[in-house]
N, C-alpha and C positions, 0 to 999 in steps of 0.2 A: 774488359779493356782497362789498361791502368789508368789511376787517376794522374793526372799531371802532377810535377811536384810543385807544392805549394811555391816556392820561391819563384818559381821561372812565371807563375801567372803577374807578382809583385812589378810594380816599375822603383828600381832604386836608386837614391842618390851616391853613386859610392863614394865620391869627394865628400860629401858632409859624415855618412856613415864613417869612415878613414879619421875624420875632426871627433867624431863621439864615442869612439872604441873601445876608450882606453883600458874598462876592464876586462875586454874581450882579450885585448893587446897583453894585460898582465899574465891572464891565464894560458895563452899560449904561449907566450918567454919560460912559465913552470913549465908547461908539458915538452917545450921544445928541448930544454934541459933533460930529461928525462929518456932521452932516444939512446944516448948515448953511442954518440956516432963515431966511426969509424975514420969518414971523411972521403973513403969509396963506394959508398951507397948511392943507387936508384933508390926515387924517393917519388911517392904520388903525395901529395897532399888536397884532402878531397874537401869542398868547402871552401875554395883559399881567399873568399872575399877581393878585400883590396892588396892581395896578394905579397903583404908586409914579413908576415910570417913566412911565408914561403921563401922571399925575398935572405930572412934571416936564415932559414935552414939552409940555401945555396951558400950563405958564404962561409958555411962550416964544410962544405963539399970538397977539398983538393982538385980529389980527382972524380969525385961522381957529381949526379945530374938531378934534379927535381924536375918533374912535372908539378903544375898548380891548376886542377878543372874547380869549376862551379857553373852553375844552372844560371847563371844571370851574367848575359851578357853586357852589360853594362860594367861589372864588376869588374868581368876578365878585361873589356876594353881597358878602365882605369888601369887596370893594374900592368896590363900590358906595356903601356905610358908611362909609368911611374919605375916602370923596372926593365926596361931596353934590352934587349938581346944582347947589343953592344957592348954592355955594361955588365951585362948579365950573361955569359955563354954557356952558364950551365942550367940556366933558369927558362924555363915555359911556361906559356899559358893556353889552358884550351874551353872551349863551352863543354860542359858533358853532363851528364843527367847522374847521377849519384847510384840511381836504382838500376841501371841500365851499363854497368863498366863494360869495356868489348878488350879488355887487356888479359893477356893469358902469359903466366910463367915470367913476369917483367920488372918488376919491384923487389926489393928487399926491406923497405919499410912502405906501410901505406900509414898516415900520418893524416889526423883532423880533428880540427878545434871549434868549438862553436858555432857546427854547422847541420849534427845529421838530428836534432831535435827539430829541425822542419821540415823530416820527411816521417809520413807515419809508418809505416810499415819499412821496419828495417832487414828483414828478412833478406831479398832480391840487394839492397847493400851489403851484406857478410857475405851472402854468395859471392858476390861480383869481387869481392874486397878478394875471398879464397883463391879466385879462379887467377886475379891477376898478379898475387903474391909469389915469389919463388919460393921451392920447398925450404924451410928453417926461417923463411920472414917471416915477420911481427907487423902488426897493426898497436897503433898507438891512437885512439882517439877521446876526444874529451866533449863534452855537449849539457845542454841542461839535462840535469837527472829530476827526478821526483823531489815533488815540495819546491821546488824552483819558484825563486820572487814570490813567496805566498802572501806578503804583506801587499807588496802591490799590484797583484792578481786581488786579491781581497777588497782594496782600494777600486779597483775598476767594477767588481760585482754590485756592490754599495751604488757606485756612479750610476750605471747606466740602469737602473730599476725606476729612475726617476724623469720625469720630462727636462729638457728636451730629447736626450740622449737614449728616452728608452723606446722609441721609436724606430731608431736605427739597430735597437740588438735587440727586437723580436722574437729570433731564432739565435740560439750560440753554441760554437763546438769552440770547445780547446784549437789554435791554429796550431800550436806546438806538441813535440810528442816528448814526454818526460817519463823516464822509465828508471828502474829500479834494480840492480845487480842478479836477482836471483830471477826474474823473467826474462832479463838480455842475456845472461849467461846460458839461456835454452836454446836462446835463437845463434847463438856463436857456437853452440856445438852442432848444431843442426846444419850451419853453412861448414860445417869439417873443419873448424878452426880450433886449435885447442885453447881454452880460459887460461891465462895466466895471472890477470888480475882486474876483480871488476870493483870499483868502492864509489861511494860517498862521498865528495868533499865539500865541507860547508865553508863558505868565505865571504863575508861582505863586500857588497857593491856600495860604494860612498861614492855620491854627487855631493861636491864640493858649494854649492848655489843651484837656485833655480835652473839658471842656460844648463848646465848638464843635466839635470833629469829629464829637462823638456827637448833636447839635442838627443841624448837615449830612447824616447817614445819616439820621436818625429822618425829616426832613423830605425827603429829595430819593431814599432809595434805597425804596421805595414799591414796585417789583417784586417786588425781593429781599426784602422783610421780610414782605409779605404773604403768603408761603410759610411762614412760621414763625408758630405757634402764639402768641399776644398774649401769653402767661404769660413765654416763651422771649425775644423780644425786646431784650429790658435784655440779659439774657446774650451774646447772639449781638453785638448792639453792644458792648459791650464788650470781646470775644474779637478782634472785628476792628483794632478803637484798638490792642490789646498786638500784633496781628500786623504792623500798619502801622509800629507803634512798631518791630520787628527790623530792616522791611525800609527805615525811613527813618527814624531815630533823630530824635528830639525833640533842638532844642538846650539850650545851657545852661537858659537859660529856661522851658523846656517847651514851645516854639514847635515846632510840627511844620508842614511845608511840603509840597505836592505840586505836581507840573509838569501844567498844565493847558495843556490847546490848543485855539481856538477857531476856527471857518473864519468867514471873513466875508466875505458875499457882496454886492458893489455891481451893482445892472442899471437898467436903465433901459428904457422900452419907445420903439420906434420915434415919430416923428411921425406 
């Protein structure tokens, strides 16, 4: 039996998430850029959160149309709200399981940014990506890759080894999947897709002050905090900010930065 996908077990806020994005937000204006549209494209965007992104790739459409799925209902309501049919006629939204696509022969770009490193097995995703792509479409997707946030992955291991916090992470797997060009590129030939480009990209994440790193946790580490008691919360984020703060000092300003890496994968399906 499948496991569920992590996200859809999560309850989230997607109006705060939408206030704390912003480097999610940079990173898909580069990749949105990088499609280089047409302006007649079917377009899936898998992942679409608060549906901003999507929102943006609609108004490069003329004449074509986006779909926008993700696993959290919540998300799609926001976004729903936020980007009206009305206003929007080219633009949807729908609930859909990433692992599980039922589109066949329907897309000319399938397009996603910061979303499929919270599913582990991405296999059943490139199938599904294959199955709903027409012949000569591309998929374009971007996610954490390997070595992602290792300072403040590093900051959190240090953290909870200690009371009170080490209580709650007893037991701990990775919630996220970060993966590396030359093992995703097995699995995208394996779903019949052809590689056209899979890389690396290193970019810092700068919180400008405390409220955005602890706006960033509250909204994005969703695994981890659901293991702590709602009371405890505030504490534990804030224990983590002064640990981050040892191991990668805020500058003058109080600008604190981490090295984030993202894998980005271009394919294309056969003719």
């Amino acid at each position: 039996m499948q496991e569920p996908d992590l996200s859809t077990k999560l309850s989230w806020d997607a109006k705060e998430y939408s206030h704390y994005s912003a480097f999610q937000e940079q990173c898909a204006q580069e990749v949105i850029g990088k499609l280089d549209l047409r302006g007649s494209e079917h377009i899936l965007d898998i992942g679409c959160g608060d549906g901003r992104s999507t929102a943006e790739i609609a108004r490069r459409l003329h004449q074509g149309r986006i779909l926008g799925i993700d696993a959290s209902a919540e998300m799609i309501q926001y976004a729903s709200s936020c980007y009206p049919a009305e206003k929007y006629p080219n633009l949807s939204f729908a609930v859909a399981d990433a692992r599980a696509l039922e589109y066949r022969d329907e897309f000319d770009v399938i397009f996603s940014n910061a979303a499929l490193h919270w599913i582990t097995d991405h296999r059943p995703v490139l199938k599904g990506i294959f199955r709903a792509l027409r012949p000569g479409g591309k998929m374009l997707a971007q996610m954490a890759g390997k070595g992602n946030a290792a300072e403040a992955f590093l900051a959190f291991a240090y953290l909870v080894q200690d009371p009170p916090w080490n209580q709650f992470f007893t037991s701990l797997r990775t919630p996220w999947a970060c993966f590396g060009p030359e093992q995703y590129r097995e699995w995208v030939l394996e779903s019949g897709l052809k590689p056209v480009r899979l890389e690396l990209i290193r970019r810092d994440m700068v919180h400008a002050n405390r409220e955005s790193f602890t706006g960033w946790i509250r909204t994005t580490w969703l695994p981890h905090l659901d293991r702590i008691p709602v009371s405890l919360r505030p504490a534990f984020i804030d224990a983590l900010y002064e640990m981050c703060c040892k191991l990668s000092p805020p500058d003058s300003d109080g600008v604190i930065r981490f090295s984030m890496v993202r894998l980005e994968v271009e394919a294309e399906k056969p003719v």
